[in-house]
N, C-alpha and C positions, 0 to 999 in steps of 0.2 A: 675379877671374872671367876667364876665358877668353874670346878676343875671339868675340864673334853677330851675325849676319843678325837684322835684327828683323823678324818678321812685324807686319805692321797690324794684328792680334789685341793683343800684347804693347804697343805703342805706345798703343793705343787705352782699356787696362786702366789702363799709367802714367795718361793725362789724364784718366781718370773715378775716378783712385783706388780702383781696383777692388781685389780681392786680387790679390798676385803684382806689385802696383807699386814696392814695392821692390824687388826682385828686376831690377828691368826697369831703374829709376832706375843701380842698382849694375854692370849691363852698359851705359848709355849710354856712359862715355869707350871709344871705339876699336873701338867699334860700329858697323855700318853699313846699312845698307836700301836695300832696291831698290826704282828709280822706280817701278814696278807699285805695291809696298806703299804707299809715301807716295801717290801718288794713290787707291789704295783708304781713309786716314787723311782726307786730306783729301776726299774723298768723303762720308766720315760725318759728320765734323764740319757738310759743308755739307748735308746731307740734315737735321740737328737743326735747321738756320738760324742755325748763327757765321756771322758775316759775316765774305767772304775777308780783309781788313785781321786779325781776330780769331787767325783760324787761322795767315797766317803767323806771328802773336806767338808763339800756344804752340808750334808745333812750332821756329820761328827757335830759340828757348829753349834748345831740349833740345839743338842742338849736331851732328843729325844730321848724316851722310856720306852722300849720296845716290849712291846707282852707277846710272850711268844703264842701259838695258834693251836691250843689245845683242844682235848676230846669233846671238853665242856662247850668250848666257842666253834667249835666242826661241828656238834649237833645242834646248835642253839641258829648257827647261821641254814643250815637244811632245812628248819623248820622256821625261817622266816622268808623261806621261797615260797609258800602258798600266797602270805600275807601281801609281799613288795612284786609279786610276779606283772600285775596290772600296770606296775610302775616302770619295769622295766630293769629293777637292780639288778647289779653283780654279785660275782661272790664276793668281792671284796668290798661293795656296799655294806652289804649285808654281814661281814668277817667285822666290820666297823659298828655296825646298829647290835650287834650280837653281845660283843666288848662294854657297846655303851649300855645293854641291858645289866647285865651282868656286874660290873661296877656302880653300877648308878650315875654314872657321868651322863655329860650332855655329848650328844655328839655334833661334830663344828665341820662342815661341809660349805663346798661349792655350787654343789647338787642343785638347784632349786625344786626339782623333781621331790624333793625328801619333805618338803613343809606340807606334801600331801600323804604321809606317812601316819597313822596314829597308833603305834606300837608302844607307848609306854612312856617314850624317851623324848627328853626334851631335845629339839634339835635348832641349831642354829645356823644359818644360812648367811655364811660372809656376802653377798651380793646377790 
């Protein structure tokens, strides 16, 4: 698999075993995600009530690459609110489509909302 930007859709599908968690498991090595994303992950977890100790285990686990949320990806995602606005993205959509411009990676979502996206970036839709 080609290396992906993980959206917190796709992360959040692996942990609950949702459909499309293989797909997700199979892009973990050499995969990466943006601080936005992993705090929106660990956001949900803690909104169900894992307690913080719980949650660094599962994600500690899976090995991520955290790219932290720089000048470059804070002005890159502001200027793909004109673009994704009709679609209805977040900033933490958009913190992940920013990333995967910016590297050149694919970005690997839960989203179905995103295959109507044409920004650049190849995206893949676990389900």
């Amino acid at each position: 698999m080609s290396k992906v930007v993980l959206d917190a859709s796709a992360i959040l599908a692996l942990l609950n075993d949702e459909t499309g968690a293989a797909q997700v498991q199979a892009a973990l090595p050499g995969s990466i995600i943006s601080s936005v994303n992993y705090s929106e992950v660990v956001a949900r977890l803690s909104i169900l009530g894992m307690p913080d100790v719980e949650i660094h285990g599962a994600l500690d686990i899976l090995g991520l690459e955290i790219i932290p949320f720089d000048e470059e990806q804070a002005f890159q995602a502001g200027a793909l609110a004109q673009a994704t606005r009709p679609h209805g993205l977040s900033l933490g959509d958009r913190a992940c489509l920013a990333l995967a411009q910016r590297t050149d990676y694919s970005a690997l979502t839960a989203d179905k909302i995103w295959q109507n996206l044409n920004l650049g970036v190849e995206i893949q839709v676990i389900r």
